[in-house]
C-alpha positions, 0 to 999 in steps of 0.5 A: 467445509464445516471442518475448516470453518472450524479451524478458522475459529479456532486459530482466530481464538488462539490468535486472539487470546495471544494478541492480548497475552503478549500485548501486540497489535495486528495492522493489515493492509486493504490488499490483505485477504479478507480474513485477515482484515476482519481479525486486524485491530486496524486496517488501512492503507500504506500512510494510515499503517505508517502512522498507526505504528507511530502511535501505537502503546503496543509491545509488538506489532504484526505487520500483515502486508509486504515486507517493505511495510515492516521494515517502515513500522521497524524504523517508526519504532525501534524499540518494538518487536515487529513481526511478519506472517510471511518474510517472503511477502516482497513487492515488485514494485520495491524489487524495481528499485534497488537502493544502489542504483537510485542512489547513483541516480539521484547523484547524477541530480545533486540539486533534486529533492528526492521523493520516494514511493513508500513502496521501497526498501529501508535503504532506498529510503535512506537516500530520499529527503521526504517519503510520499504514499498514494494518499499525500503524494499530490499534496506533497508535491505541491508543498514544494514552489514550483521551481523546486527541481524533484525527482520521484520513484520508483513509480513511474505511473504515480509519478506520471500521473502526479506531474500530470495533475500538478504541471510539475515535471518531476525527474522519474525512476522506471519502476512499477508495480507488477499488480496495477500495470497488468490492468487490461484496457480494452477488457475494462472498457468491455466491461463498462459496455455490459454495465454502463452504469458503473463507475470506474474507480482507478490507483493511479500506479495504473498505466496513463491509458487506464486513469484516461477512462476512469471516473475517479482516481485516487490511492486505496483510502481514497478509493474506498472513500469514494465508494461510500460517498458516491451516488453510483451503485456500481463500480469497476474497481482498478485496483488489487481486489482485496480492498473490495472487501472493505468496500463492500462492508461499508456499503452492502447495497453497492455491486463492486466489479473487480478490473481484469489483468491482461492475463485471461486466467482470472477475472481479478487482480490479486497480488500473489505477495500480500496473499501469502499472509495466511490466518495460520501463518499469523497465528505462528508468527504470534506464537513464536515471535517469528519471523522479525523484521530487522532493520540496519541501524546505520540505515533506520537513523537516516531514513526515519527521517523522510518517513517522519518529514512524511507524517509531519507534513500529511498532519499538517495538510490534515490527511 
């Protein structure tokens, strides 16, 4: 045991004393082993990386997440390096939306504005006029009148629960993320029964079904916000249990109970793309500058400009 501890230091030294030799910084999504997010100069939701890489001074930036999330710094930052632990660290819910097929959709609807997830590929966003995240997509949605004709993707779930909350009826892409649609009711509503003081706290790409028994909905900044400024001392948390981490950090006295998929083989949610990150898989990426994230010029110049509408209109709403 002491032996990989020992490792783990090491490559944390080593991946330290890289990161300010090459003057590159390490963003990290919630969902990100718990390891990863402590060695992280930041950690953050979808939005808050957005707009961390749009900021950012750094030569390179080390994109520890999905690779839709590098491809989104790429765009914000062309003349950096973007670099990834793992090329194959993809999304399901990105897969459920291939770029020619929406753009045939969003042809048969010419008069829509489009709205996409930012969980999607670089080419879907070139077909969208404004990027939205779990975190403004409400508040976007209703910067448009009322009579503004939308169409959302890819997730249906979101999608469904944003026109539920705002009375819009948004034109919606079939997709979903593999990870929130697994959660499993009838197990969630179990455990509530063995601990009824708890909370449930739920990402609204779960099934309608889910959202209907929780006690709070909201993205994963959101979620976590909640943890620290709630009463409640116990929370069953619907959502990919890595965030759990955080949440425990900022509030050490809390009991944070992680949802269970369908699936019995385990008692939690994880998904199997962000996990293939590793701490040794990080230090290579950063020794080596491999591997980097590429994206089609043609492509970056038109889908920088939904990301951009995004961060321009979530620092007017002050998210």
């Amino acid at each position: 045991m002491s032996h990989s501890i020992s490792n783990n230091e090491q490559l944390k030294a080593a991946i330290d004393t890289l990161r300010k030799e090459k003057n590159a910084v390490i963003l990290a999504h919630y969902y990100q082993e718990g390891e990863i997010q402590d060695i992280a100069d930041f950690v953050g939701d979808s939005l808050a990386l957005a707009q961390w890489a749009s900021k950012t001074d750094a030569d390179i930036i080390v994109m520890c997440g999905v690779h839709f999330m590098g491809e989104t710094a790429k765009i914000l930052c062309p003349a950096k390096k973007v670099l990834v632990p793992d090329l194959e660290a993809g999304c399901s819910l990105a897969d459920s939306c291939p770029a020619e097929d929406f753009a045939a959709f969003t042809r048969l609807h010419p008069d829509h504005t489009v709205l996409s997830y930012v969980n999607t590929t670089a080419a879907v966003k070139a077909y969208t006029d404004v990027v939205v995240t779990s975190t403004n997509a409400r508040q976007i949605v209703e910067s448009f009148p009322a009579d503004t004709k939308l169409i959302f993707g890819p997730d249906r779930n979101l999608g469904n629960y944003i026109n539920s909350v705002t009375g819009r009826s948004m034109l919606l892409w079939d997709g979903a993320c593999h990870i929130h649609e697994q959660f499993s009711l009838e197990k969630i509503l179990e455990l509530k029964k063995k601990n009824p003081e708890a909370e449930i706290i739920t990402h609204p790409e779960c099934k309608q079904p889910v959202i209907a028994v929780s006690d709070f909905v909201g993205s994963t900044a959101a979620l976590l916000k909640h943890t620290v400024n709630s009463d409640a001392k116990e929370f069953i948390v619907a959502t990919e249990s890595g965030v759990i981490h955080e949440m425990q950090k900022q509030s050490p006295d809390k009991h944070f109970i992680p949802a269970p998929p369908e699936d019995n083989t385990c008692a939690c949610n994880e998904c199997n793309f962000m996990r293939l990150n590793t701490l040794e898989k990080l230090y290579f990426c950063l020794k080596d500058e491999t591997p980097e994230i590429e994206v089609d010029e043609a492509i970056s110049e038109k889908a920088v400009k939904p990301i951009l509408k995004m961060l321009e209109i979530s620092e007017q709403l002050g998210l």
